[in-house]
N, C-alpha and C positions, 0 to 999 in steps of 0.2 A: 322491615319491609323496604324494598326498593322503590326508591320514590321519583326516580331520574337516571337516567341510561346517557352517557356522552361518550362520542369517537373521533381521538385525536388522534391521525394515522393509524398505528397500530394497539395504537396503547386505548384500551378501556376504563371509562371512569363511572362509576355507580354510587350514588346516592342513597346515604341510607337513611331513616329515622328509629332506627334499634335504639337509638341511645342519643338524648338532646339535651345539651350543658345548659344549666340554668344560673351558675355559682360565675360569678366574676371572675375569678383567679382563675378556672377551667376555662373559661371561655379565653379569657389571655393564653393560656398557653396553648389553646389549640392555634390561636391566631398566629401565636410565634413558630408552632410547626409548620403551619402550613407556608409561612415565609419562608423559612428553612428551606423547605420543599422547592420551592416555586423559584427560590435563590438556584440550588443545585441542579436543576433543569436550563433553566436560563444557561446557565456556566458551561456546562453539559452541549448542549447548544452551539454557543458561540466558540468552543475548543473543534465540535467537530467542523464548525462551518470554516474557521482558520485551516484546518489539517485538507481542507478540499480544495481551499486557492492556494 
């Protein structure tokens, strides 16, 4: 079930609760992807905003 709808320019982000980590080690690892994630956006980011000045 969709529990949250967000729009970042173009990009769409949906929330789900199909599935809620209860187990500590699951929960670390989603936390270290979503770093990952939010790292390679960030990066992503600041390459194109360099390539435009």
């Amino acid at each position: 079930m969709i529990v949250a709808a967000y729009q970042f320019g173009e990009t769409k982000v949906f929330i789900c609760n199909d599935h809620i980590a209860t187990e500590q080690d699951e929960l670390d690892r989603i936390d270290q992807e979503i770093a990952t994630a939010a790292w390679a956006c960030l990066q992503d980011a600041v390459t194109k905003n360099d390539e435009e000045a």
